[in-house]
FISEFI-142959 format. One record per residue (C-alpha): residue number from 0; residue in three letters; x, y, z. Coordinates in steps of 0.001 Angstrom, whole numbers, plus 500000, padded with zeros to 6 digits. Example, Ala and Ser with C-alpha at 12.3 -4.5 7.8 and 13.67 -1.06 7.14 Angstrom:
% FISEFI-142959
+-----+------+--------+--------+--------+
| pos | code |     px |     py |     pz |
+-----+------+--------+--------+--------+
|   0 |  ala | 512300 | 495500 | 507800 |
|   1 |  ser | 513670 | 498940 | 507140 |
+-----+------+--------+--------+--------+
This chain:
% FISEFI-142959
+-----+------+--------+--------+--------+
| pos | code |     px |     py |     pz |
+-----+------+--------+--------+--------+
|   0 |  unk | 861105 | 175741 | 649724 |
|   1 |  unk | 859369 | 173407 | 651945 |
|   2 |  unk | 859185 | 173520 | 655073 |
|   3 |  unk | 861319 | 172010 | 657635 |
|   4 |  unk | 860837 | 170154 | 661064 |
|   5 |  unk | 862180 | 171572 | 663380 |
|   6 |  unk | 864267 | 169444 | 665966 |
|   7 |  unk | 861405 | 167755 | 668494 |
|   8 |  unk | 858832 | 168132 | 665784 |
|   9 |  unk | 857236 | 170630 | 667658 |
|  10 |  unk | 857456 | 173206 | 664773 |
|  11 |  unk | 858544 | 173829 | 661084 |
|  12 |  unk | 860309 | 176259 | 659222 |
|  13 |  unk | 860407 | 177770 | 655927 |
|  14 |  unk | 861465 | 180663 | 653965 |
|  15 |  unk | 859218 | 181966 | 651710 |
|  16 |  unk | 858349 | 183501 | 648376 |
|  17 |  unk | 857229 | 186409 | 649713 |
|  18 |  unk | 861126 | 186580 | 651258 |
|  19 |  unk | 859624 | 186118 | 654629 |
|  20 |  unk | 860706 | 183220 | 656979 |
|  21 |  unk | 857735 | 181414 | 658498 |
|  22 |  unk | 858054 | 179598 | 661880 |
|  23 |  unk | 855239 | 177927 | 662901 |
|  24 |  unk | 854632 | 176156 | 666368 |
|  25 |  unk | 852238 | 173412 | 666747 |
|  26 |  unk | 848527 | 174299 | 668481 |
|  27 |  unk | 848925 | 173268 | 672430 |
|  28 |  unk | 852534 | 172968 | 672768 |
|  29 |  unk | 854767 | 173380 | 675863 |
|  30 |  unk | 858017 | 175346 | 674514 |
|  31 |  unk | 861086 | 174791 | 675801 |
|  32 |  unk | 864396 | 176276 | 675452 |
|  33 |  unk | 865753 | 173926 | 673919 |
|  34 |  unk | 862459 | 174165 | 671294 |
|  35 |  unk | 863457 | 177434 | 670932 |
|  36 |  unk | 867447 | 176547 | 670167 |
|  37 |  unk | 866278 | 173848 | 667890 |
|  38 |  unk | 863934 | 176370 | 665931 |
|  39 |  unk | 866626 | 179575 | 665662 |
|  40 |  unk | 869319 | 176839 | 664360 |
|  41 |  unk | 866840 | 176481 | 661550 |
|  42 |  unk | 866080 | 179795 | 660649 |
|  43 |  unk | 869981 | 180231 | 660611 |
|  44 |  unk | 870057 | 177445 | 658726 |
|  45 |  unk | 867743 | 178192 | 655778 |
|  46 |  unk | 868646 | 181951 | 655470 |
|  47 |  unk | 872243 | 181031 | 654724 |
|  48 |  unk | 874139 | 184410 | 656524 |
|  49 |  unk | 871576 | 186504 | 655083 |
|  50 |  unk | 868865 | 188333 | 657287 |
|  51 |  unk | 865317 | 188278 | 656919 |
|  52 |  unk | 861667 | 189159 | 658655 |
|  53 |  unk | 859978 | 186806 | 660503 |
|  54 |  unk | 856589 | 185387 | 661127 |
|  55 |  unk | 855800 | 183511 | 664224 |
|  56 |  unk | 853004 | 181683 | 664278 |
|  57 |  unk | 852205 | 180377 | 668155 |
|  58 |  unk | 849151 | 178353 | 667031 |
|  59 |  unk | 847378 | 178904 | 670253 |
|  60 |  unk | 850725 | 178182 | 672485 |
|  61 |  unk | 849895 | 176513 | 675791 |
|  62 |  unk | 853186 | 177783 | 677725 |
|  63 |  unk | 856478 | 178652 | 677392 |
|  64 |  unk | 859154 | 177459 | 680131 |
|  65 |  unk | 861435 | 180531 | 681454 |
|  66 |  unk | 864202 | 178878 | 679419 |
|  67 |  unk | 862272 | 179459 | 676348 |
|  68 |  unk | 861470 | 182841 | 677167 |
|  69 |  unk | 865389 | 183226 | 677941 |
|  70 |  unk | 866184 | 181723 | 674483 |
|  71 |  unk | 864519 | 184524 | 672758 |
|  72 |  unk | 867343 | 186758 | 673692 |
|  73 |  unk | 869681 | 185071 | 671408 |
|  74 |  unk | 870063 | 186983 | 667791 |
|  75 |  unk | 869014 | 184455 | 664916 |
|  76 |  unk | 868828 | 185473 | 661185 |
|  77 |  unk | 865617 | 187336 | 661701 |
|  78 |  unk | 865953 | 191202 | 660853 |
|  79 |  unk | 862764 | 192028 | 662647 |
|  80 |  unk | 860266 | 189167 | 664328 |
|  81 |  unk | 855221 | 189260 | 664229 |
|  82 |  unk | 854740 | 187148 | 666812 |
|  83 |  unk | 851165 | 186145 | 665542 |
|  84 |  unk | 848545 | 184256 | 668029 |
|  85 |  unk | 844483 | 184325 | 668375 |
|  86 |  unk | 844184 | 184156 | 672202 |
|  87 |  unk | 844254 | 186009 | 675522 |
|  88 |  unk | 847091 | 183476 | 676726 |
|  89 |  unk | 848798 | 183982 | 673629 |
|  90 |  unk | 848763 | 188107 | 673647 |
|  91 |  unk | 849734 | 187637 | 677409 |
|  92 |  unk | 852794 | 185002 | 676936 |
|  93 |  unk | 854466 | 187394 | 673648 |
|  94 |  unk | 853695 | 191062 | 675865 |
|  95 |  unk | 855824 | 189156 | 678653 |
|  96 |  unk | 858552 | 187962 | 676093 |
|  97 |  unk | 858515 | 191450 | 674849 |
|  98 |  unk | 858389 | 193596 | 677355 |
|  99 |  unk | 860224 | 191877 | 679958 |
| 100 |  unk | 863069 | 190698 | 677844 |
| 101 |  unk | 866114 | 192494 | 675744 |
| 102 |  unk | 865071 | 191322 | 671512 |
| 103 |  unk | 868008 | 191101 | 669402 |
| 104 |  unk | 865828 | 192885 | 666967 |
| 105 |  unk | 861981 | 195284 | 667127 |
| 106 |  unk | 859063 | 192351 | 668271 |
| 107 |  unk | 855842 | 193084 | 667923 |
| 108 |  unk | 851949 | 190878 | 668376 |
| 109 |  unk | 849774 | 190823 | 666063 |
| 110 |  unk | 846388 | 188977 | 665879 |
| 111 |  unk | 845921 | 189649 | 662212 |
| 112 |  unk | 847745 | 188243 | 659845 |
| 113 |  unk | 847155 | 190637 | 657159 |
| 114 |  unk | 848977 | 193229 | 659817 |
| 115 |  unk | 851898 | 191486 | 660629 |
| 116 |  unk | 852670 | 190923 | 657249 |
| 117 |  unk | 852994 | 194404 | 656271 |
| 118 |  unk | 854750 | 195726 | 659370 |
| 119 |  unk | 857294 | 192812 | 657972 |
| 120 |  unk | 857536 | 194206 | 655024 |
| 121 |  unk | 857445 | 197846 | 655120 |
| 122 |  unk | 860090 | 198587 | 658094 |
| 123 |  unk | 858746 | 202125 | 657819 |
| 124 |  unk | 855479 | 201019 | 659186 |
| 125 |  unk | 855053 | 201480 | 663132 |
+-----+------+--------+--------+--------+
C-alpha cells in the first residue's frame, strides 16, 4: 500500500507489510487537533475495522497545541501505539502526552527504531 496524505498534508499514512501501520509527521510541524483527527480518520480508514500496532514517527515535531494532545485520547484502530522521535523536545512533548493523558491503548517512546519495532510486534515485550 502506499501511503496516504493525510488531511492538511502535514503527514501520511500507510499500513504495512510488516502488518504495522506507519504514521509519519512532517520534520518542524505545529500539530493541531484537528491534525490529529485528520490522521486517526486515516488509520481507521486503511485498517478497515481491524486493529493493528502503530508507529509514530514525529520527525523532530516542533509543538503540539493542547487540542492535539487532547485528541490523543480518542481510540483509533491502533492496538498498541511507538511514538518514535530523535530529540530532547520530542522525548519531552510524547512523556507529557503519555503521562499526563488517559491512551486508549499502552504508549510508549522510543528513539530507536529497531526498538519500537519489536515492542510492536512482540506484545510480550515490556
Amino acid at each position: 500500500m502506499e501511503p496516504i496524505a493525510v488531511d492538511g498534508g502535514k503527514g501520511t499514512v500507510e499500513l504495512g507489510a510488516d502488518g504495522i501501520i506507519h504514521l509519519v509527521w512532517q520534520p518542524g510541524i505545529v500539530l493541531e487537533g484537528d491534525d490529529v483527527h485528520a490522521a486517526m480518520a486515516r488509520v481507521d480508514e486503511i485498517s478497515e475495522g481491524s486493529e493493528y500496532p502503530m508507529l509514530v514517527d514525529m520527525g523532530v515535531t516542533k509543538a503540539v497545541t493542547r487540542q492535539a494532545k487532547s485528541a490523543f485520547q480518542i481510540p483509533c484502530a491502533a492496538s498498541r501505539i511507538a511514538l518514535l522521535g530523535s530529540s530532547p523536545v520530542d522525548r519531552i512533548i510524547a512523556n507529557f502526552t503519555i503521562e499526563r493523558q488517559t491512551l486508549p491503548c499502552p504508549t510508549r517512546f522510543f528513539t530507536s527504531r529497531d526498538e519500537a519495532l519489536v515492542w510492536l510486534l512482540h506484545p510480550a515485550v515490556p
